[in-house]
N, CA and C atoms of all chains as a GROMACS GRO file, in nm:
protein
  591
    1UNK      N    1  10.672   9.291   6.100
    1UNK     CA    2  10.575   9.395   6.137
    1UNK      C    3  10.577   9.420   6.287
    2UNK      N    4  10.545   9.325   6.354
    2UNK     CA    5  10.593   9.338   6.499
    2UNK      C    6  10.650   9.379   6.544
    3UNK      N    7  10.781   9.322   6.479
    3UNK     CA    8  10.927   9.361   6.560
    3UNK      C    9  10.957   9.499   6.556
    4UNK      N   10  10.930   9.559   6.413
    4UNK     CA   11  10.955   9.679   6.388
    4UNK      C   12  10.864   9.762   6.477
    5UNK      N   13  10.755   9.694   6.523
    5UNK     CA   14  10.657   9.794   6.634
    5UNK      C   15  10.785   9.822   6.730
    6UNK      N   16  10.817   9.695   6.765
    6UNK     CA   17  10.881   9.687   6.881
    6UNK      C   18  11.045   9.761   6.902
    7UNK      N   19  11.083   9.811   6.781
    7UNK     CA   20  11.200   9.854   6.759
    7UNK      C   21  11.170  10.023   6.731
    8UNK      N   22  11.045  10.073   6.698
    8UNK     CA   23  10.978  10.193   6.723
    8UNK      C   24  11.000  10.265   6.845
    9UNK      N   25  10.886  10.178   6.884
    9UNK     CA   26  10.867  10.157   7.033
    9UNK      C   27  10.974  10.225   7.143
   10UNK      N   28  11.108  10.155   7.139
   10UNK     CA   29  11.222  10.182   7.201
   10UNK      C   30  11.277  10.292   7.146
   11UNK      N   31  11.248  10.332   7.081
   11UNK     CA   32  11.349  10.407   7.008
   11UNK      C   33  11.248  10.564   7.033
   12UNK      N   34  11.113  10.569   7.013
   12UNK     CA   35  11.054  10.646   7.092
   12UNK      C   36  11.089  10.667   7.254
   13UNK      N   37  11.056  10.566   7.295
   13UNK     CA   38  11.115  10.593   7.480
   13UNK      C   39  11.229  10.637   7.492
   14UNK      N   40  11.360  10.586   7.430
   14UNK     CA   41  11.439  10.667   7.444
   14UNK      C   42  11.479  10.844   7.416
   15UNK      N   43  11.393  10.852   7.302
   15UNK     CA   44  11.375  11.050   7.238
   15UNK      C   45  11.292  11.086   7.359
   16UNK      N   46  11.234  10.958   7.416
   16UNK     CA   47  11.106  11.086   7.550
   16UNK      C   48  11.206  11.121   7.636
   17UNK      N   49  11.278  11.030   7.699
   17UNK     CA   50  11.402  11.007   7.811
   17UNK      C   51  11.455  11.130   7.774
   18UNK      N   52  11.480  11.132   7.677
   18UNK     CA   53  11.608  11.222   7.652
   18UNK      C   54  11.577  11.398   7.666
   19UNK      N   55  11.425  11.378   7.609
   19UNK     CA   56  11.358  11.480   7.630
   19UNK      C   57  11.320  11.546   7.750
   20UNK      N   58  11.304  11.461   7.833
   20UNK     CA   59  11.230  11.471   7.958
   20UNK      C   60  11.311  11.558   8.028
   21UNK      N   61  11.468  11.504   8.020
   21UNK     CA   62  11.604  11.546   8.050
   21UNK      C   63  11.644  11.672   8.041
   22UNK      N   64  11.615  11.713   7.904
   22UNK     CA   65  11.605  11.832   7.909
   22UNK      C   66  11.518  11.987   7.958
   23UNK      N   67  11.400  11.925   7.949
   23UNK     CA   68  11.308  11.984   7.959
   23UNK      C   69  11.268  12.023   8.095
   24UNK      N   70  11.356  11.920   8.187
   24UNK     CA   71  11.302  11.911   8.306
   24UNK      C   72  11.324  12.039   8.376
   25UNK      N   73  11.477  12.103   8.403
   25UNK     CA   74  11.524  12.225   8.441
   25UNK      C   75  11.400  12.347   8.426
   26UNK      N   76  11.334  12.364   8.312
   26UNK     CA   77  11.230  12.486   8.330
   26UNK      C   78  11.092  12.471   8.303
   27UNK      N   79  11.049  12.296   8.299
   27UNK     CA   80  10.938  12.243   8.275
   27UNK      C   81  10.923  12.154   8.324
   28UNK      N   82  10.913  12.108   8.485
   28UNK     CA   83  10.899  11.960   8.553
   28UNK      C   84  10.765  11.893   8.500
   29UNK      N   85  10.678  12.010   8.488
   29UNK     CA   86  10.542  11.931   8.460
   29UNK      C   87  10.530  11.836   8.332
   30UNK      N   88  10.623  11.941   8.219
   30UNK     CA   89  10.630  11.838   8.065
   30UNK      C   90  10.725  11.761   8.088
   31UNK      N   91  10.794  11.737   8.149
   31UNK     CA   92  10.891  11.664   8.176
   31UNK      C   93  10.812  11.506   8.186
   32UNK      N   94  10.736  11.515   8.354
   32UNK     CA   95  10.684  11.428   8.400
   32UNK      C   96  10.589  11.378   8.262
   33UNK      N   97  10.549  11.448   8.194
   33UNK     CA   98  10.484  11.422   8.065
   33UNK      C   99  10.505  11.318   7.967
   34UNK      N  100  10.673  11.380   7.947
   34UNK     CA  101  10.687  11.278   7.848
   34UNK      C  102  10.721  11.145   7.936
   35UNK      N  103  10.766  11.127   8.028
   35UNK     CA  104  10.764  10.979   8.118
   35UNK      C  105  10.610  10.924   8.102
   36UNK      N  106  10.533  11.028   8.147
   36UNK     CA  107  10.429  10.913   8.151
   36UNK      C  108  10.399  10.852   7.994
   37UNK      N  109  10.423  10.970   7.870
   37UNK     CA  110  10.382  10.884   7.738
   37UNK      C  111  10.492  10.819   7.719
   38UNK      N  112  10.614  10.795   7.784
   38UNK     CA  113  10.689  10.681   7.667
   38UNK      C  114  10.667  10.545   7.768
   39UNK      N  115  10.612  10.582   7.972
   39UNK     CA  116  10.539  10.429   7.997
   39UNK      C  117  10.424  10.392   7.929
   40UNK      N  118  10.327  10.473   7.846
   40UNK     CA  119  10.187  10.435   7.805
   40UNK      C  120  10.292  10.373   7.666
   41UNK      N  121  10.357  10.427   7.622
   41UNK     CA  122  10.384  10.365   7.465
   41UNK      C  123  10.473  10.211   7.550
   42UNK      N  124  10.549  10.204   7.626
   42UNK     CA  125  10.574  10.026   7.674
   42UNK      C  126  10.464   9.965   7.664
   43UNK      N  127  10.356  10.030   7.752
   43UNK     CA  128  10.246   9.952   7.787
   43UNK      C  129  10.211   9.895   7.648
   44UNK      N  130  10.181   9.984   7.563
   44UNK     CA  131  10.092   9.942   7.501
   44UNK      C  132  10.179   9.865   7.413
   45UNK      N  133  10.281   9.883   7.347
   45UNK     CA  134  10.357   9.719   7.256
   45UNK      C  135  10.432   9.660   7.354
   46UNK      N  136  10.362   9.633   7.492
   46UNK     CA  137  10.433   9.543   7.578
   46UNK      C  138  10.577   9.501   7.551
   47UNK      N  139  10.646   9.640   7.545
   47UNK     CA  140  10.785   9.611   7.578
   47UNK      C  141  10.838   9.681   7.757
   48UNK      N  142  10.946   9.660   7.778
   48UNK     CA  143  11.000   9.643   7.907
   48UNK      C  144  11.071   9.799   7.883
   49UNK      N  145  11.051   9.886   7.992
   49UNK     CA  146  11.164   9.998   7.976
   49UNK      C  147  11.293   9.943   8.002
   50UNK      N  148  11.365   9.946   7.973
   50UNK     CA  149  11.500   9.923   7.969
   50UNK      C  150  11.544   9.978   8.063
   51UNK      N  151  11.629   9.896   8.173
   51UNK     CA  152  11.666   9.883   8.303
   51UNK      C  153  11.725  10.049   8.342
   52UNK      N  154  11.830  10.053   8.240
   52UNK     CA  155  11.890  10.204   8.284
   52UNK      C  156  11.764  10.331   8.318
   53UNK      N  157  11.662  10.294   8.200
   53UNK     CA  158  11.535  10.387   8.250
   53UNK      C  159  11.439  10.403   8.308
   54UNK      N  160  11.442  10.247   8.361
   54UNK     CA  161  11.362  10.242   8.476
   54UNK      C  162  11.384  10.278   8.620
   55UNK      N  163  11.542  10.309   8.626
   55UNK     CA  164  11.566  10.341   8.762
   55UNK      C  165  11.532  10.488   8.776
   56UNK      N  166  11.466  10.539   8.633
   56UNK     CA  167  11.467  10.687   8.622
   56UNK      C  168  11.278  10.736   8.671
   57UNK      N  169  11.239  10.598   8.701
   57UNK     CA  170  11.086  10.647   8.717
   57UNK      C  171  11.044  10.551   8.868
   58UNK      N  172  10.976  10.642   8.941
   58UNK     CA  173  10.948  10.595   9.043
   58UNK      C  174  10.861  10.512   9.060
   59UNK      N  175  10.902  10.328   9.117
   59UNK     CA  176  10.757  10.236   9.113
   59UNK      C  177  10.673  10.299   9.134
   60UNK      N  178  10.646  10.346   9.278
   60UNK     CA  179  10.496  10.363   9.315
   60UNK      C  180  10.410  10.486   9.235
   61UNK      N  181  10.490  10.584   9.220
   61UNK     CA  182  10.384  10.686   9.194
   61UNK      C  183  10.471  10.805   9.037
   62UNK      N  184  10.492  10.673   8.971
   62UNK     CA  185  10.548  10.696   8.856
   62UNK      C  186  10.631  10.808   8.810
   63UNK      N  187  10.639  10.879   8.929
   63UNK     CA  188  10.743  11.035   8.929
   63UNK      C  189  10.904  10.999   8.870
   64UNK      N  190  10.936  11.159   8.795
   64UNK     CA  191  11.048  11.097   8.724
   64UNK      C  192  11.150  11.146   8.774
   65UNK      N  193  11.242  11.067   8.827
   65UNK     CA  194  11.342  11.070   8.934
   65UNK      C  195  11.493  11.114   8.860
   66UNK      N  196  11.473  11.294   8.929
   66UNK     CA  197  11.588  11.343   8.924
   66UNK      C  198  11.726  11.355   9.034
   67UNK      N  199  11.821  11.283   9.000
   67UNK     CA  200  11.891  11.328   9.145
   67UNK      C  201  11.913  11.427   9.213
   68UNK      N  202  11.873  11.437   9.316
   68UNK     CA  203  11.939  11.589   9.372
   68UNK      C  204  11.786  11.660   9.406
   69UNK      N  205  11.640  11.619   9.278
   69UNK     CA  206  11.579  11.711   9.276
   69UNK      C  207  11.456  11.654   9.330
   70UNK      N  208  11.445  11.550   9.249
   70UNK     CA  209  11.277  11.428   9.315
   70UNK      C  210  11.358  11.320   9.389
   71UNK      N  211  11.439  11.300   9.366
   71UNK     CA  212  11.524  11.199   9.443
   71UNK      C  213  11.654  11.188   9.550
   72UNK      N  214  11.695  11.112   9.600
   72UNK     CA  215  11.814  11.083   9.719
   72UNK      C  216  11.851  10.915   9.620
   73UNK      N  217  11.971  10.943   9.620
   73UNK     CA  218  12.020  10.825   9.614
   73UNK      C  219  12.165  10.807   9.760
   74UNK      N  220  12.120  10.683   9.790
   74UNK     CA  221  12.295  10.633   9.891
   74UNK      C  222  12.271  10.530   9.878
   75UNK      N  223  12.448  10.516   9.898
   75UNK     CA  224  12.463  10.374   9.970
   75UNK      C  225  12.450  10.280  10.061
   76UNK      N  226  12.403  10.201  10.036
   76UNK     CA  227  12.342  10.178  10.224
   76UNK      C  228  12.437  10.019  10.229
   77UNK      N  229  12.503   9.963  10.343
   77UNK     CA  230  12.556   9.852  10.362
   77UNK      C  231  12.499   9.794  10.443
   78UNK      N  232  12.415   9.825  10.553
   78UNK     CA  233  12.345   9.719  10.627
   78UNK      C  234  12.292   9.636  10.590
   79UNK      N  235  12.258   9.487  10.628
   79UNK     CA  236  12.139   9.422  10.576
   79UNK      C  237  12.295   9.371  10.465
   80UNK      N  238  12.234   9.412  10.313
   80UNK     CA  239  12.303   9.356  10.227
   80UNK      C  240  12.342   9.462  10.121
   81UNK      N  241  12.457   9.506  10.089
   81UNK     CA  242  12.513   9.659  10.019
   81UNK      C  243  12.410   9.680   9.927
   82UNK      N  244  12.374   9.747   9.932
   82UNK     CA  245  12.235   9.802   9.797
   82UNK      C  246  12.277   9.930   9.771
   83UNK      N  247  12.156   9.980   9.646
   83UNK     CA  248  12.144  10.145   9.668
   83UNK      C  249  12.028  10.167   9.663
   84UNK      N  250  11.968  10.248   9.748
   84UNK     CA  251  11.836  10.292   9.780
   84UNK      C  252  11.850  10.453   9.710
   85UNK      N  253  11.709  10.402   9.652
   85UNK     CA  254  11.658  10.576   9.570
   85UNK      C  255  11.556  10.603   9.633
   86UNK      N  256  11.562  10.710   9.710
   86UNK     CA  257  11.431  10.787   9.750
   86UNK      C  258  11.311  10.840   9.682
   87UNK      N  259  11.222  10.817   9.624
   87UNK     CA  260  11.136  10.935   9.593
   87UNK      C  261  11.078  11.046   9.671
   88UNK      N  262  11.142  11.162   9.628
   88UNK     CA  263  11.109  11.284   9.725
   88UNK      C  264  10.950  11.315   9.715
   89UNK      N  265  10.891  11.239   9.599
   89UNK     CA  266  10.734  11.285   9.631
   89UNK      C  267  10.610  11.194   9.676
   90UNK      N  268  10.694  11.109   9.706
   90UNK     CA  269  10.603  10.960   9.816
   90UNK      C  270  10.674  10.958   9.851
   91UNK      N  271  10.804  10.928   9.864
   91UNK     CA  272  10.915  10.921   9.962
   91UNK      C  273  10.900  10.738   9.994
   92UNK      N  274  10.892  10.683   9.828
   92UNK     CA  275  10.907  10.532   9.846
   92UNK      C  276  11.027  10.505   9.804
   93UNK      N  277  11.081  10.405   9.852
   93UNK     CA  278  11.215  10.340   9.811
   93UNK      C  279  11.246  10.259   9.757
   94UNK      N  280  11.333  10.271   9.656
   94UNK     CA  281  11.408  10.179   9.548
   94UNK      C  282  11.485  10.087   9.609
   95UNK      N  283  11.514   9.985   9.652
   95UNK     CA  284  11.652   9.910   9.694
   95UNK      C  285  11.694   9.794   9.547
   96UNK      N  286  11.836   9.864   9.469
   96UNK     CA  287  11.885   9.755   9.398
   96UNK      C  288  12.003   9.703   9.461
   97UNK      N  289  12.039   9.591   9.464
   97UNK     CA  290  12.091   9.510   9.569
   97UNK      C  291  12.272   9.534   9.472
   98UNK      N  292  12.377   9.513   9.536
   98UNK     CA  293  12.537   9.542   9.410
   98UNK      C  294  12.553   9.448   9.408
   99UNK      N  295  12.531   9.369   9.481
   99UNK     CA  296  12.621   9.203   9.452
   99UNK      C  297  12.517   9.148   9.317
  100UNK      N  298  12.611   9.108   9.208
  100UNK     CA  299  12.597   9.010   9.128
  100UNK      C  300  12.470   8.900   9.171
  101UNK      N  301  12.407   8.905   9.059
  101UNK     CA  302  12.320   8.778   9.092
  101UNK      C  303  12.405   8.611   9.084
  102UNK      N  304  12.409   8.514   9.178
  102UNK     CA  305  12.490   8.377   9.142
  102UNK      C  306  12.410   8.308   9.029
  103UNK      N  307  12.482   8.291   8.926
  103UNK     CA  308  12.425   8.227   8.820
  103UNK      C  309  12.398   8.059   8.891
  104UNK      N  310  11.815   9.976   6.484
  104UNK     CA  311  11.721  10.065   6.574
  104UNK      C  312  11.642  10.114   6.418
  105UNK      N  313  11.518  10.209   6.452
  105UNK     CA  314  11.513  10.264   6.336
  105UNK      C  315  11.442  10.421   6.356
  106UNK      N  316  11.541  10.443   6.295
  106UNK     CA  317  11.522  10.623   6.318
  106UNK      C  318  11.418  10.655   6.229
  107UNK      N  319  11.361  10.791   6.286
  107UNK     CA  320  11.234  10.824   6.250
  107UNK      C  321  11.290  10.876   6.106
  108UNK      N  322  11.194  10.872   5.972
  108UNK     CA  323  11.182  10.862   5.842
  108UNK      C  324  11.074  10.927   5.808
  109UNK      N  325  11.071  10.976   5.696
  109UNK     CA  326  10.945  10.974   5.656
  109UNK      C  327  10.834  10.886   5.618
  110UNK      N  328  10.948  10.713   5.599
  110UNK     CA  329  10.846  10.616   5.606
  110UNK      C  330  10.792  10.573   5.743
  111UNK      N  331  10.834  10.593   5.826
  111UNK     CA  332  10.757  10.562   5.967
  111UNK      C  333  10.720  10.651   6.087
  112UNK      N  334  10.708  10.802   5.977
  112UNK     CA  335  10.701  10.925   6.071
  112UNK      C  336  10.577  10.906   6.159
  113UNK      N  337  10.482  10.846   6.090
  113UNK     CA  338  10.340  10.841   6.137
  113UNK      C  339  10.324  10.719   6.246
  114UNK      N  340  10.417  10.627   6.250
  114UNK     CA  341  10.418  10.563   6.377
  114UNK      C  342  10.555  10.625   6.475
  115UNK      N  343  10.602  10.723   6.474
  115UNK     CA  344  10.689  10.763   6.526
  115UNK      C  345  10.721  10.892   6.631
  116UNK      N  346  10.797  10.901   6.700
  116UNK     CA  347  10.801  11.022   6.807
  116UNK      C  348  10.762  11.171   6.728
  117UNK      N  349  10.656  11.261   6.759
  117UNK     CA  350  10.662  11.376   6.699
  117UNK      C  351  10.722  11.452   6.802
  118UNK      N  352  10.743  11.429   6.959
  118UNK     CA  353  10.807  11.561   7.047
  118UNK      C  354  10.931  11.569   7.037
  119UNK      N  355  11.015  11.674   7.052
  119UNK     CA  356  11.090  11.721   7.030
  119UNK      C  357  11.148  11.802   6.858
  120UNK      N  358  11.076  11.778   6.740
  120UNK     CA  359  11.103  11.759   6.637
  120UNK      C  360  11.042  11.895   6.607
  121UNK      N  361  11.114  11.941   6.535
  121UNK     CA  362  11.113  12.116   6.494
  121UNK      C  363  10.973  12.068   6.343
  122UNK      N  364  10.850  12.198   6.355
  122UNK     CA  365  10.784  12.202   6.298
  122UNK      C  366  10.701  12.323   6.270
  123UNK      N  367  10.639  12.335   6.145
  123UNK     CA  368  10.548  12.434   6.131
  123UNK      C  369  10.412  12.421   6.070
  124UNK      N  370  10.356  12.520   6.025
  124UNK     CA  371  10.233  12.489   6.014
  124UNK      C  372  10.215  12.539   5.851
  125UNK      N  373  10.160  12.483   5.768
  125UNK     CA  374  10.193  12.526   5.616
  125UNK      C  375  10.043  12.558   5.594
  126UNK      N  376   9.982  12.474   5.632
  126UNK     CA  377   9.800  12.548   5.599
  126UNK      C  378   9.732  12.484   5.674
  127UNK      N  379   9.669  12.574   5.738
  127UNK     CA  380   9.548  12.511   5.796
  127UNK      C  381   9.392  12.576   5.815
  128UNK      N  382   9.300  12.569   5.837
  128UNK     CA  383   9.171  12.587   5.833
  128UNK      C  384   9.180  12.748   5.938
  129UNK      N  385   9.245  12.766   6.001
  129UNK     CA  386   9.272  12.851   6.122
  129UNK      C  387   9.362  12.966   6.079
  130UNK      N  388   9.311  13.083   6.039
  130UNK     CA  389   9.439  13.150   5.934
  130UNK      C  390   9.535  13.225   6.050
  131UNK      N  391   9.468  13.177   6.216
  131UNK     CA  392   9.569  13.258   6.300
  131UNK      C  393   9.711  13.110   6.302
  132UNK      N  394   9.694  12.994   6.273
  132UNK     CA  395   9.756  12.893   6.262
  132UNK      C  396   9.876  12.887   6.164
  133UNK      N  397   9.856  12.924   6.102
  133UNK     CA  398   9.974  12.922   5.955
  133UNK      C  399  10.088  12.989   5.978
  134UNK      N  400  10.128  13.082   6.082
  134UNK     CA  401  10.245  13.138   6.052
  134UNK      C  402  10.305  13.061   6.189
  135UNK      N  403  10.262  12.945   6.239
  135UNK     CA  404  10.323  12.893   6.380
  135UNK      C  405  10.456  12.805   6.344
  136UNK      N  406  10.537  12.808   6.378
  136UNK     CA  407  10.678  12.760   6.376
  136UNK      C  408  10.725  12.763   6.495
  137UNK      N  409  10.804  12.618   6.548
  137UNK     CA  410  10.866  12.598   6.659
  137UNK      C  411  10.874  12.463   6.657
  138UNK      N  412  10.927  12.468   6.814
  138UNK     CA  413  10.929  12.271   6.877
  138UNK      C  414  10.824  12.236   6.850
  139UNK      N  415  10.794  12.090   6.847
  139UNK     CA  416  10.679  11.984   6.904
  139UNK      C  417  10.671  11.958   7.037
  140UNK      N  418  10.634  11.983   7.128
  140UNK     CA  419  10.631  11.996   7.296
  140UNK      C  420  10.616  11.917   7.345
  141UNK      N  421  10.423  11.901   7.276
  141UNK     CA  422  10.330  11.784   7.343
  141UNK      C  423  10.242  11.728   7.246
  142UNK      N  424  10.154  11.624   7.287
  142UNK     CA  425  10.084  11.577   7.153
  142UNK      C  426   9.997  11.498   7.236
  143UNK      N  427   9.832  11.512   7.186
  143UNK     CA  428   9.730  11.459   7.259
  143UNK      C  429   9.660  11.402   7.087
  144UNK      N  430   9.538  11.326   7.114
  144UNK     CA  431   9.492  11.283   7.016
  144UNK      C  432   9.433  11.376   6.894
  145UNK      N  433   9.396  11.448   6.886
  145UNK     CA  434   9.372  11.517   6.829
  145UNK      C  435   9.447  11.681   6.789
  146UNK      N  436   9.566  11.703   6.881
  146UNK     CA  437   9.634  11.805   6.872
  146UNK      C  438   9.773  11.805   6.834
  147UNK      N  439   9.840  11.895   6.830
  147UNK     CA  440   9.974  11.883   6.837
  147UNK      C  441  10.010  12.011   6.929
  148UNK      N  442  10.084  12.021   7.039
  148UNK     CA  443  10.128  12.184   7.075
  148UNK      C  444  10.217  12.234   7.056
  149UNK      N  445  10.288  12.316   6.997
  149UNK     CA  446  10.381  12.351   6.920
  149UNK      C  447  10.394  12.522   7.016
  150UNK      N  448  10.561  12.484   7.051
  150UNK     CA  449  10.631  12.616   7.142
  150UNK      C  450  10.675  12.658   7.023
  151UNK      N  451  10.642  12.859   7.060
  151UNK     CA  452  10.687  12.908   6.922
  151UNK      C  453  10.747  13.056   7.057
  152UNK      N  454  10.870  13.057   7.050
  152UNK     CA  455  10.916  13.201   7.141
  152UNK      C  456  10.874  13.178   7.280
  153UNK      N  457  10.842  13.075   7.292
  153UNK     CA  458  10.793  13.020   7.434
  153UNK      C  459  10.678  13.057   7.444
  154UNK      N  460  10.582  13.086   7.370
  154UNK     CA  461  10.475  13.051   7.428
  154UNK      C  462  10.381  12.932   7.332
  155UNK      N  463  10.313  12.838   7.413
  155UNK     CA  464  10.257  12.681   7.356
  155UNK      C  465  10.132  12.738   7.267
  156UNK      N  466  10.129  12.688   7.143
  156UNK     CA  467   9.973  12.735   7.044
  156UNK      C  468   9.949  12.543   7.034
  157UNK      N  469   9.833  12.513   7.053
  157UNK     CA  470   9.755  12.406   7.022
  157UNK      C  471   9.706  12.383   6.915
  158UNK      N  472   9.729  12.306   6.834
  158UNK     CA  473   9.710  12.257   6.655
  158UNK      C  474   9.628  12.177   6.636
  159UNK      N  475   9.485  12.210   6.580
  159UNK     CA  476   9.437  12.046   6.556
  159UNK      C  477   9.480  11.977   6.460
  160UNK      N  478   9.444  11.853   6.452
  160UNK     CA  479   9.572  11.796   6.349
  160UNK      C  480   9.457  11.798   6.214
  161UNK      N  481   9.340  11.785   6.260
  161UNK     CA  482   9.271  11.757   6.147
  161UNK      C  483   9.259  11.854   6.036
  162UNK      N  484   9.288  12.015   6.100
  162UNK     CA  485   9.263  12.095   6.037
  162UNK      C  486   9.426  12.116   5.940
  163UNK      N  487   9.492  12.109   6.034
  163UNK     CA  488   9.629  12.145   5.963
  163UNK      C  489   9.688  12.102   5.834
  164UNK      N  490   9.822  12.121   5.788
  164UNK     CA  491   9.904  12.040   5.729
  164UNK      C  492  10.065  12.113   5.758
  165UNK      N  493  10.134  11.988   5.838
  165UNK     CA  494  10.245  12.032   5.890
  165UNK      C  495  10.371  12.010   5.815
  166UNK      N  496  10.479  12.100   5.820
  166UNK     CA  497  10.583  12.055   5.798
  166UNK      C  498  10.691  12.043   5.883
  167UNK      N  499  10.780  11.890   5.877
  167UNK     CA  500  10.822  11.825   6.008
  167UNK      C  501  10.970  11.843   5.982
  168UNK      N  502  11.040  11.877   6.042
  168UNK     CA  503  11.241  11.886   5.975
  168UNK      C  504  11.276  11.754   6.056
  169UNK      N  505  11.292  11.650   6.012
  169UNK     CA  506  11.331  11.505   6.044
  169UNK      C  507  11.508  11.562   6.022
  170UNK      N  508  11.595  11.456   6.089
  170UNK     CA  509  11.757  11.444   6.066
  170UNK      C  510  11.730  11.464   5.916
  171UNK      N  511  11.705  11.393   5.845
  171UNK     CA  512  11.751  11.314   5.695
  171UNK      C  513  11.688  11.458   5.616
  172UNK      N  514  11.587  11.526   5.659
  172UNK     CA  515  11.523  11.634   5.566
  172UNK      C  516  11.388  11.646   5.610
  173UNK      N  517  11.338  11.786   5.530
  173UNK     CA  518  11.183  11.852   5.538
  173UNK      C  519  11.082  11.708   5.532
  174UNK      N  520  11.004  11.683   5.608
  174UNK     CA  521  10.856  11.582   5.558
  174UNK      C  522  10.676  11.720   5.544
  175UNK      N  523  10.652  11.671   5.403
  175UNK     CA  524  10.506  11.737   5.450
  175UNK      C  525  10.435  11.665   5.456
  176UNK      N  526  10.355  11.656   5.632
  176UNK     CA  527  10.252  11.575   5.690
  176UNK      C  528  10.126  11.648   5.696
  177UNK      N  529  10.012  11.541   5.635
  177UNK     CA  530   9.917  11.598   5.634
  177UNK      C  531   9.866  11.550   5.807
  178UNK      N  532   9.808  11.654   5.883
  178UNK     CA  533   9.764  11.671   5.973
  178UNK      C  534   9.662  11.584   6.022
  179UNK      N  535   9.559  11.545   5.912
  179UNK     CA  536   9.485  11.456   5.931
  179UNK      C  537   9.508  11.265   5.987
  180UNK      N  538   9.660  11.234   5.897
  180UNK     CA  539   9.732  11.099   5.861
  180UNK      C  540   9.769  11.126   5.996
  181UNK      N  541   9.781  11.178   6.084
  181UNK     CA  542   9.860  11.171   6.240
  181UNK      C  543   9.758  11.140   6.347
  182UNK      N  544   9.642  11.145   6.314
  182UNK     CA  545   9.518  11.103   6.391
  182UNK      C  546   9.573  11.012   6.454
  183UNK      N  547   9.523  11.016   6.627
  183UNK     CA  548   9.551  10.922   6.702
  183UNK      C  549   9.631  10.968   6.850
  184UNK      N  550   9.611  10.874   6.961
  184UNK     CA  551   9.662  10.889   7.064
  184UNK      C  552   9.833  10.884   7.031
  185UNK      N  553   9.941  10.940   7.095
  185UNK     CA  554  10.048  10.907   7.053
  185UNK      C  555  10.115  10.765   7.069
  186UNK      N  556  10.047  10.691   7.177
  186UNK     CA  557  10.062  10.557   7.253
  186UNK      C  558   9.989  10.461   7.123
  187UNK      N  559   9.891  10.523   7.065
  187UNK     CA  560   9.800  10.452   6.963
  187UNK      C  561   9.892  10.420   6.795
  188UNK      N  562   9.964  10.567   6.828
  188UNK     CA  563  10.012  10.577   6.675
  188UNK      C  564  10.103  10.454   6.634
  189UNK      N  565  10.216  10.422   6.747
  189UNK     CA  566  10.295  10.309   6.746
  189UNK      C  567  10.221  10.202   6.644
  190UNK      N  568  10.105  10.143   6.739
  190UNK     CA  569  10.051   9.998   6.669
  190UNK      C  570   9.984  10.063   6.510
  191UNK      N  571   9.990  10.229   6.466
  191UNK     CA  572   9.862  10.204   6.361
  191UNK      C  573   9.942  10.103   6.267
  192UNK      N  574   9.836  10.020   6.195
  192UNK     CA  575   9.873  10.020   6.051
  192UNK      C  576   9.853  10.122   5.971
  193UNK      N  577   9.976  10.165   5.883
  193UNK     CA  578   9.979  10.259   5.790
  193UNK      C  579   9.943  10.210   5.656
  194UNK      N  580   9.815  10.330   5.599
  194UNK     CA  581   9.754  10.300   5.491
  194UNK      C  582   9.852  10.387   5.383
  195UNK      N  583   9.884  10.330   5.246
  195UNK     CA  584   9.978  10.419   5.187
  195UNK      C  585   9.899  10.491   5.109
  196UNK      N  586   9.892  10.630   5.101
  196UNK     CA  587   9.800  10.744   5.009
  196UNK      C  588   9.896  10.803   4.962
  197UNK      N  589  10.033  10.816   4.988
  197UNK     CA  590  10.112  10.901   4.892
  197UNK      C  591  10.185  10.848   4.808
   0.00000   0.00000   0.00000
């Protein structure tokens, strides 16, 4: 019973993702829409968005990060090679680091 | 994974999913056909030629074109936040 919540669940977030995607080009507002219901549907069967789609929503102010359009992505090597995602509408930053974690 | 069914339509994604309206209490309601857009607790909004008509669910009874085939959902059985619908337990009436 659970699991199958939990296999719902994902499988919803992903049709929002996908949706969002589309929709976004002549509807940013439903767009941002369906992001926020497929984070309320994680929330609520406390599952994890799945990494690839989380780089698609902005920590701070949950905006859904298009390249080019809400967002900047580069490469940055100083410090330690990462890639930093901009959010163009707080203009907070993502840093995921490239090097491998050492097991 | 498990794709939306008619056995788990009611805990399952309704946006994006092509739908219409077969009867409802609202006789300007019945001839609405289109996407599923958006979905609040009590509504469904359904793009028909681009422009959004708002459905209550209670009044309606929809029909949903899933991959696998036609589902007829009664409007009422969809009650609920869409974040809510996930956890319902489903009572079986059909």
């Amino acid at each position: 019973m659970a699991k199958q919540t939990t296999k719902i669940a994902l499988e919803r977030i992903h049709t929002l993702f996908q949706q969002a995607q589309s929709t976004y080009p002549h509807n940013p507002q439903r767009a941002q829409r369906h992001i926020d219901l497929a984070r309320k549907i994680a929330q609520r069967t406390r599952t994890h968005l799945p990494p690839h789609l989380r780089r698609q929503v902005c920590r701070k102010c949950n905006a859904y990060l298009v390249p080019g359009s809400t967002s900047r992505t580069r490469i940055r090597q100083r410090r330690e090679p990462h890639v930093a995602t901009t959010c163009l509408k707080c203009g907070n930053i993502q840093r995921h680091p490239l090097k491998e974690k050492q097991p | 994974m498990s794709p939306i069914s008619p056995r788990n339509i009611l805990r399952h994604e309704l946006i994006g999913l092509e739908a219409g309206v077969v009867r409802s209490r609202n006789p300007s309601h019945r001839a609405v056909e289109g996407f599923i857009v958006d979905e609040s607790m009590k509504t469904l909004v359904i793009e028909q030629d681009g422009e959004s008509k708002r459905i209550p669910k209670r009044d309606a009874t929809f029909i949903i074109k899933l991959p696998s085939g036609l589902v007829e959902v009664e409007g009422a059985a969809l009650y609920g936040r869409p974040q809510d619908r996930v956890k319902k337990k489903i009572k079986r009436r059909w």
